[in-house]
N, C-alpha and C positions, 0 to 999 in steps of 0.2 A: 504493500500500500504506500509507504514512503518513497520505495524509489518510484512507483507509480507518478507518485504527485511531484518528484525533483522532474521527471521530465515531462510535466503538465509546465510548471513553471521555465523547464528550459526552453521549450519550443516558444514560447510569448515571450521571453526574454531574448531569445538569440532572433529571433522575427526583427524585436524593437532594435538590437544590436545592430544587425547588419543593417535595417533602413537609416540607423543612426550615422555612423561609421564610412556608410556607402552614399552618405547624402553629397558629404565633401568633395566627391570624384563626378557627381552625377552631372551629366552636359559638355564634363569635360575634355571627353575623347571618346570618337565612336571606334576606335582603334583598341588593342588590349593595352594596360601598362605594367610596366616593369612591377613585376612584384614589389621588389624592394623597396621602390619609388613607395608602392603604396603602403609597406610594413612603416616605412620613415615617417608617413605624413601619419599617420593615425598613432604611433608613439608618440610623435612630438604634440598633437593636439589633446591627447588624451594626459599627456605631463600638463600641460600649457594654460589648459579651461577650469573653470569652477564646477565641483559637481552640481549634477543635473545640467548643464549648460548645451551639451551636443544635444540639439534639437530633433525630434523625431518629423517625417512628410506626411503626408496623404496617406502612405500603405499603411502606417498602425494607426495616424488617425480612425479610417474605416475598419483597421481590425479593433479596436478599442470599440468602435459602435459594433462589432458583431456582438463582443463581449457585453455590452450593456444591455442590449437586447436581450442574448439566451438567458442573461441572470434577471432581468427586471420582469420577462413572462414567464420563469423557471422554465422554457423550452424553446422550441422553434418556431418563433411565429414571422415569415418574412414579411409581410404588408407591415408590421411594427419595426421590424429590420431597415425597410426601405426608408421610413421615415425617421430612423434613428443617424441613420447613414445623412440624410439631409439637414436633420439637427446640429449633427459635428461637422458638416461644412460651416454651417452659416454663423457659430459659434465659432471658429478657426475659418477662414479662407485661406488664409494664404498659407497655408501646408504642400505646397506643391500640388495642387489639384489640375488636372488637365481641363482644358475647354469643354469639351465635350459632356466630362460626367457633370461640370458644373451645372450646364443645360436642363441634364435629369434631374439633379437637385432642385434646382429653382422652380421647374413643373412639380416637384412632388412638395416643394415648401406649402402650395395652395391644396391637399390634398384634393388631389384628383381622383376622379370616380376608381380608375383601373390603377394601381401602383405602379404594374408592369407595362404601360404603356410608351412614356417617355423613352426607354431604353429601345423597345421597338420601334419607334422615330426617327433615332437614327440610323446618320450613313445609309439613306434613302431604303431603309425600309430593313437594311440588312442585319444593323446593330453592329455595336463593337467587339472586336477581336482580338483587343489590346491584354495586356497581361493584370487589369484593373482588377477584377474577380480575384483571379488566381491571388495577389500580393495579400487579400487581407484576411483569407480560408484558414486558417491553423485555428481558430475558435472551431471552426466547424469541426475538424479532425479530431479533437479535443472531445468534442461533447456526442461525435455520433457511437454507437456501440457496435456497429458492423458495417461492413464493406455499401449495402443494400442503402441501410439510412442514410449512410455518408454519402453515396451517389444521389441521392434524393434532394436530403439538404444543401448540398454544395450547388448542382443547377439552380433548386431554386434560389439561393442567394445569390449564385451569379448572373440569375437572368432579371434582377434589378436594376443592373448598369448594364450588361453584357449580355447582349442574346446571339448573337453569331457564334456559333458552332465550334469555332474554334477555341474564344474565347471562355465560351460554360466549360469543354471537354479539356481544357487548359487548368479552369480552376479546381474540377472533378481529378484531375492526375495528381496535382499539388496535394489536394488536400491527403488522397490516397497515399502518398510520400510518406507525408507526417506522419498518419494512421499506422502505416506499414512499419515506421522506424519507432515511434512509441510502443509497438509491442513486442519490440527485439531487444534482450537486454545483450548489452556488449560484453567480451568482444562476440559475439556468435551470428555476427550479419552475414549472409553468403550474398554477396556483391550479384553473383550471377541470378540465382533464386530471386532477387529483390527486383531485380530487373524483369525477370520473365512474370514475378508478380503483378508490378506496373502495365506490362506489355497486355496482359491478359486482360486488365480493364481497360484498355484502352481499345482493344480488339470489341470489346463489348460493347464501347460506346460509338464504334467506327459506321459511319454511313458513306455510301458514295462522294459527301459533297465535304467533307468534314477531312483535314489536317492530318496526315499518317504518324501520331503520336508514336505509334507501334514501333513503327519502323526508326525512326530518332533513336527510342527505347534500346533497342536492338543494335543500334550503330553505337551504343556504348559499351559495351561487350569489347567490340573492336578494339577501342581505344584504352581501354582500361587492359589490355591484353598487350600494350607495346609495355616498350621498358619504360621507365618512370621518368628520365629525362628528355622521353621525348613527347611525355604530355605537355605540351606547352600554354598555354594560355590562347592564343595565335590559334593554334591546331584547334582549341574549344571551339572558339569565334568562328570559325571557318564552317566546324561542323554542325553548330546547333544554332549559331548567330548570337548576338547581343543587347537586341532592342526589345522596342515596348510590343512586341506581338507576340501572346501568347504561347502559339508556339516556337517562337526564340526562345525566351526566358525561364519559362518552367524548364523544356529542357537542359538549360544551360545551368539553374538552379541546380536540379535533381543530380548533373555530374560531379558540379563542384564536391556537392555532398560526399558521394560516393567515391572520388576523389582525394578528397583530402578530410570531408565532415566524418569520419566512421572514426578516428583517431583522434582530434582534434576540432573542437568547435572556431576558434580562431584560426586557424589554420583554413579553413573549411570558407570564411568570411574573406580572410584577403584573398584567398583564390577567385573567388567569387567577383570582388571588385577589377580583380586584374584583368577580368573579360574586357571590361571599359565597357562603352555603350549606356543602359536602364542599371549604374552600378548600384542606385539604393536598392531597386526591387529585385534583382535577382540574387542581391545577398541577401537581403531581407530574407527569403521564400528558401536561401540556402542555410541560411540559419535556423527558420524554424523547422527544420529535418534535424540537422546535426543536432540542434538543441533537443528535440524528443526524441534521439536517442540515447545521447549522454549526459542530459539531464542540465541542473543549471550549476550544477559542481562544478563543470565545465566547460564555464565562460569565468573569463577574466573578471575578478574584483574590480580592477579599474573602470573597466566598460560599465559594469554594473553601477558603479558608484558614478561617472560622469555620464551615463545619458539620460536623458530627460524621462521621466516615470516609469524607472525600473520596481520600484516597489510596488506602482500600482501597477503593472503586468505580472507581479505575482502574486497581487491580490486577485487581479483577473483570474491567473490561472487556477487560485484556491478555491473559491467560488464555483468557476466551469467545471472542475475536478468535485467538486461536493453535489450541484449540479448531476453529473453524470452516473455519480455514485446513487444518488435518489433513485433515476432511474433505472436503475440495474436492480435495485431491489423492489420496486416496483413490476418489472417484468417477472420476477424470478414466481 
């Protein structure tokens, strides 16, 4: 049950980490950067700042409203989601928020008859495919009890902002990430297994029109199969890409993890930024995996101590975790 709940707290904690840590880098090269470059800048800022002062964006903003939500209705209720999600915009804007999801916000401030409507709006009708969903799902993974509910809940939270296809089945794989690595206690992750895991719901969610997650899934196998100096950062970018589109990111996330997250949560984060590109949210997204499976032992004290509401994403996550536990005895 304890180490249970250390890695409830780590995946909300390594989440807020990486979008914290990754905010510094973000916009500033759509190229990968020297690791060390990035090991350098995030020591000296992390010596340099007052605690609490590394600012969190958008991605835990909207994960912090997932969290408010499942604990203020004790479950899933996404119409209360959406408008929670609209509430921590308009209380915070300037968290990094994109054009586009502000748009939904601002339709759903007037509650509108249908919640889900605004996001089908956009991008003439298609919706977005951006990685917006996927960055703020660790609540979800957190709070669903099997593979079946977590598929459920995570669409419907991502077809709030994100209804394009790539976008839902982007946040449905993340959250699956989390899920998958919260119930593996270390060291005993089989890299390969983890994989053909992911691959398998991604195969289930696969339609004609819909992003070959599968196959991404499966070209990591490859990679993870060279010798170790020739994983380069470069090599990632090349293979999975590094921007805001879903399926960039999740998969670029998911390697880092597997990469370097199964050993190491920091480790796991600067790999992550070194993609360059979307570097708060796919460490973000790389973080909450590493952190639900090695818990929040390990993440650095310092990170903890300087980024902005590390205590309350373990408040969050005590809550989700009592929360989930309700429910379990509730089924049984």
């Amino acid at each position: 049950m304890a180490k249970l709940l250390d890695k409830f707290r780590g995946s909300l904690v390594g989440a807020l980490a990486g979008d914290c840590l990754g905010s510094f880098f973000e916009g500033v090269s759509s190229i990968p950067i020297p690791i060390e470059h990035v090991k350098d800048i995030i020591s000296k800022k992390i010596e340099q700042v007052e605690p609490g002062s590394i600012t969190y964006s958008d991605d835990t903003a909207m994960t912090r409203a997932i969290c408010k939500s499942l604990i203020e209705k004790q479950g899933f209720d996404d119409e209360h989601m959406a408008y929670e999600f609209s509430k921590e915009f308009f209380k915070e804007p300037n968290r990094g928020y994109g054009e586009r999801v502000r748009e939904v916000f601002v339709k759903l401030k007037d509650k509108v008859e249908d919640f889900r409507q605004p996001a089908r709006e956009q991008f003439d009708g298609t919706g977005s495919y951006g990685n917006g969903a996927a960055m703020r799902i660790s609540p979800i993974a957190l709070y669903s009890k099997d593979s079946a509910s977590l598929i459920e809940y995570a669409r419907r939270s991502a077809e709030i902002t994100h209804v394009h296809i790539n976008g839902v089945n982007g946040a449905i794989i993340q959250a699956q990430a989390v899920f998958n690595a919260l119930v593996i206690e270390p060291p005993n992750l089989d890299k390969n297994q983890y994989i053909d895991d992911l691959a398998e719901v991604a195969e289930i969610l696969k339609t004609k029109i819909s992003f070959p997650y599968e196959l991404q899934l499966k070209e990591m196998k490859t990679l993870l199969s060279l010798p170790m100096e020739e994983i380069t950062s470069q090599k990632v970018k090349e293979t999975f890409g590094n921007g805001i589109r879903a399926e960039q990111a999740v998969p670029a996330a998911i390697f880092a993890f597997l990469f370097k997250g199964t050993d190491s949560v920091k480790e796991c984060i600067h790999f992550a930024i070194s993609l360059g590109g979307d570097t708060d949210t796919i460490a973000s997204m790389a973080g909450a995996i590493s952190g639900a499976y090695l818990g929040l032992q390990a993440i650095p004290e310092s990170w903890k101590e300087k980024c902005e509401a590390s205590k309350e994403a373990i408040d969050f996550a005590d809550k989700v975790f009592e929360l989930r536990e309700k429910e379990a005895v509730k089924s049984k």
